[in-house]
C-alpha positions in Angstrom: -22.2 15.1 28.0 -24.7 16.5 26.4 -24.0 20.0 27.5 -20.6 19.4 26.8 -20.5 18.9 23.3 -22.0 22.0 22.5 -20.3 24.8 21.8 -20.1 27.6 24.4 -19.9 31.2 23.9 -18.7 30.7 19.8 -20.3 31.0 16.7 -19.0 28.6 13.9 -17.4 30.6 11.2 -18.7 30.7 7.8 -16.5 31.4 5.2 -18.2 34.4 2.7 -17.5 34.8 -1.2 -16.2 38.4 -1.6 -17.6 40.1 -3.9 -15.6 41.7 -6.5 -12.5 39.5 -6.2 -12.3 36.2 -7.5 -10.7 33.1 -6.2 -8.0 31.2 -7.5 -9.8 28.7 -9.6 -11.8 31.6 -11.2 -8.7 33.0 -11.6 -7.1 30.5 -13.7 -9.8 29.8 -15.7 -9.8 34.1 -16.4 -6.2 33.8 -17.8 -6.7 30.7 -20.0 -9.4 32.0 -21.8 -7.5 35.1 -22.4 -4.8 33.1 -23.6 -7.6 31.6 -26.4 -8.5 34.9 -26.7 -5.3 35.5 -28.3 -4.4 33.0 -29.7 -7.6 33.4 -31.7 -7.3 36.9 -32.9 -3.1 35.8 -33.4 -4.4 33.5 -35.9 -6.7 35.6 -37.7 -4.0 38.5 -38.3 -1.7 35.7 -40.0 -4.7 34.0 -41.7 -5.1 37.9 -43.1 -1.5 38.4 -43.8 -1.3 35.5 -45.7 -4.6 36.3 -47.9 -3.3 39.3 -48.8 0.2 37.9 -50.0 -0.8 35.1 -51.7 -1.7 35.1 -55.4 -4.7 32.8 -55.3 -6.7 34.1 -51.9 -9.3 31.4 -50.7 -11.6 34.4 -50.0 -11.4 38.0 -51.8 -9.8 40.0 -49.3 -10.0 43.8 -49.3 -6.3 44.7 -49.9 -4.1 42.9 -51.7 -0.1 42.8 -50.8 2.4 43.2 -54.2 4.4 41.9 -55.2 2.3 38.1 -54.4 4.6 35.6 -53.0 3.2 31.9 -53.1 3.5 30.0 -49.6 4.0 26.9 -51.8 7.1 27.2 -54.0 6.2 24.4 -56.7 2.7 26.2 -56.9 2.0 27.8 -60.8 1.8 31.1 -59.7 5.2 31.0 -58.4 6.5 30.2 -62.2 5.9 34.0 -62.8 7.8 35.0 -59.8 11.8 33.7 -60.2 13.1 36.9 -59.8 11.6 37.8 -56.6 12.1 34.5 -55.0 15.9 34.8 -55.5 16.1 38.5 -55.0 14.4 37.6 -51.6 16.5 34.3 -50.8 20.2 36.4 -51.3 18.9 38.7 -47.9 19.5 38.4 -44.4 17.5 40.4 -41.6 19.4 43.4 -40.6 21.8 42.8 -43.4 20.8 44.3 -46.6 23.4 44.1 -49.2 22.2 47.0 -50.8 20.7 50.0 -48.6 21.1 51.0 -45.3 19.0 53.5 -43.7 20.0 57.1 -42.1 18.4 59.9 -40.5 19.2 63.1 -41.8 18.8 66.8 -41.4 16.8 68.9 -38.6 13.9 66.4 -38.9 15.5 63.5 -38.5 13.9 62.2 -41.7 15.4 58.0 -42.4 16.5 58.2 -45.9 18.2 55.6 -48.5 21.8 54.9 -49.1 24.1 52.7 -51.1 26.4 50.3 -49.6 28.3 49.9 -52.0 28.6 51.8 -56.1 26.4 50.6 -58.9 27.2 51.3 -62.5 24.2 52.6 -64.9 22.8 49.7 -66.8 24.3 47.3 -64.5 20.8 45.7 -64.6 21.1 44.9 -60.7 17.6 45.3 -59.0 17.8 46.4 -55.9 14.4 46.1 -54.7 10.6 45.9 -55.5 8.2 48.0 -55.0 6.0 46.3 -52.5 2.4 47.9 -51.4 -1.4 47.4 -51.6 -2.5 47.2 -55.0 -5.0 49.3 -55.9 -7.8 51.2 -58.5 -7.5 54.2 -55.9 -4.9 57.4 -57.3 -2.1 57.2 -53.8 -1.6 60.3 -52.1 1.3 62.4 -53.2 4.9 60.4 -52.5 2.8 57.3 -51.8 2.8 55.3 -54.7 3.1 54.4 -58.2 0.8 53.9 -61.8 1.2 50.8 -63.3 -0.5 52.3 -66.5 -3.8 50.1 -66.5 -6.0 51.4 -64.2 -3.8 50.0 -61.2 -1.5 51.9 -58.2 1.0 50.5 -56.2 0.1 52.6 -52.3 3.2 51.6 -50.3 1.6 54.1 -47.6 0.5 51.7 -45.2 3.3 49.1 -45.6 5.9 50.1 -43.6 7.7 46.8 -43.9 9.2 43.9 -46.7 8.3 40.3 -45.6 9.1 38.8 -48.6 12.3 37.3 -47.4 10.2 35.5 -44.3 8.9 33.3 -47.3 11.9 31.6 -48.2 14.1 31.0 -45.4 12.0 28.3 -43.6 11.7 27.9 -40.0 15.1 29.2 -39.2 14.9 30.6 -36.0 17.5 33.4 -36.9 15.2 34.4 -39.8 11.6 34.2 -37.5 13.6 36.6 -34.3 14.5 39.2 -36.2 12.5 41.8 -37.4 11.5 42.8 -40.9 13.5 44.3 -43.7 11.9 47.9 -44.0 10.0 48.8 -47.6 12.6 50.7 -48.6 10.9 52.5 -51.5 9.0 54.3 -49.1 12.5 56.0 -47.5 13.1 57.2 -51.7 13.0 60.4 -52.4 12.9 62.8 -55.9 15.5 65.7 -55.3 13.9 68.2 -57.9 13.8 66.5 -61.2 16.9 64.9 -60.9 17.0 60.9 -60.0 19.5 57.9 -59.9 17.1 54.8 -59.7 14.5 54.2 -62.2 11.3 51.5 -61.9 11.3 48.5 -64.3 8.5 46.0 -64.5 9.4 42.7 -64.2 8.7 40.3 -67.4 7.5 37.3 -65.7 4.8 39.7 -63.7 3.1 43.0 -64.4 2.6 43.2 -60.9 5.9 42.9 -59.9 7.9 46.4 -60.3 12.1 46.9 -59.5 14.0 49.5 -58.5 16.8 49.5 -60.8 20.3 52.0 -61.1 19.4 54.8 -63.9 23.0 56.7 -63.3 26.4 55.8 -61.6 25.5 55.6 -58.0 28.5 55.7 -55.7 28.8 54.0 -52.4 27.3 55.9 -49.5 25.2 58.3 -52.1 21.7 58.7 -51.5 19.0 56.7 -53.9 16.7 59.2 -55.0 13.7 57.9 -57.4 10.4 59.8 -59.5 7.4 59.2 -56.6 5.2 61.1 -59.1 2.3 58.6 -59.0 1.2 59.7 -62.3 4.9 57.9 -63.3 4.2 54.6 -65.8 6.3 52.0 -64.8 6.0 50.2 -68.2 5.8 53.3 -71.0 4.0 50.6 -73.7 1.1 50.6 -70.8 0.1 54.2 -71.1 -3.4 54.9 -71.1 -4.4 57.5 -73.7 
């Protein structure tokens, strides 16, 4: 019986790790920590987003965002900023009620134009003028001088999430994308301009783009991007 029980002729098989692939456990484990991964590096762009637009940053942060918009609406920073919370609260994603966007000419360059006509003095602000505030003079079309030392380099900001702050957790709101920064679509034809910038008076920081002529509906805006322009004329540095 002996002689029976043994195996004849067969070698029991041995299963064998292969190297360079990895089994399913390993597997698993590969994808959940990439999942952390992400989550972690998800969290610290939003934990920098928010840094840079909020007026009282736990930590200095290298850029700052203006025009500052306060995550907590009854906080006292956000007493300086009425205008720009209802400016922000009257738009809809994808539904600005005062621009849209075209491309024109050969180089298919996206410009600025009114929806609908504006009267000069009308004293409607159609947008601010949101960037990286800075001590650095912006590159040519980039910016603008608040007259103290300061810039506005709308550059690198291609778009406005202002409205994001004041809309809640509307789902509509969070699956759309972002209104563009328009006032990097203006343009100066020459010398000759329709809009005009106009610092707010709750916030030196806070700049609008305001009618300067009678804009008709479907004209271009066309604005001074001189950033040697003062924004405020009483803040002019001698």
């Amino acid at each position: 019986m002996g002689q029976e029980a043994k195996v004849t002729g067969e070698k029991k098989k041995v299963k064998k790790a292969r190297r360079g692939k990895k089994g399913k456990g390993s597997e698993f484990v590969h994808q959940m920590k990439h999942k952390v991964n992400q989550n972690i590096r998800t969290a610290d762009l939003r934990r920098k987003s928010r840094q840079e637009r909020s007026t009282e940053p736990a930590v200095p942060v290298e850029k700052r965002i203006v025009p500052s918009l306060p995550h907590d609406p009854k906080s006292p920073a956000s007493a300086g900023l009425v205008s720009v919370r209802d400016y922000y609260a009257a738009i809809w994603p994808g539904d600005h009620p005062y621009f849209e966007l075209k491309k024109v000419g050969r180089s298919q360059t996206t410009r600025v134009f009114a929806r609908r006509g504006f009267k000069e003095g009308c004293g409607t602000r159609l947008c601010c003028v949101v960037g990286h505030l800075t001590r650095e003079v912006p590159a040519v079309d980039c910016g603008i001088k608040l007259g103290n030392g300061e810039y506005i380099d709308y550059s690198s900001v291609p778009v406005d999430l202002g409205y994001h702050c004041f809309k809640g957790k509307r789902s509509y709101v969070e699956g759309n994308a972002a209104e563009p920064n328009y006032i990097r679509h203006m343009r100066t034809d020459g010398f000759f301009y329709n809009c005009k910038l106009e610092v707010d008076p709750l916030s030196a920081h806070v700049v609008w783009v305001v009618p300067d002529d009678d804009i008709r509906a479907g004209e271009e805006l066309l604005i001074c991007h001189d950033p040697t322009f003062y924004a405020d004329a009483e803040k002019k540095e001698e």
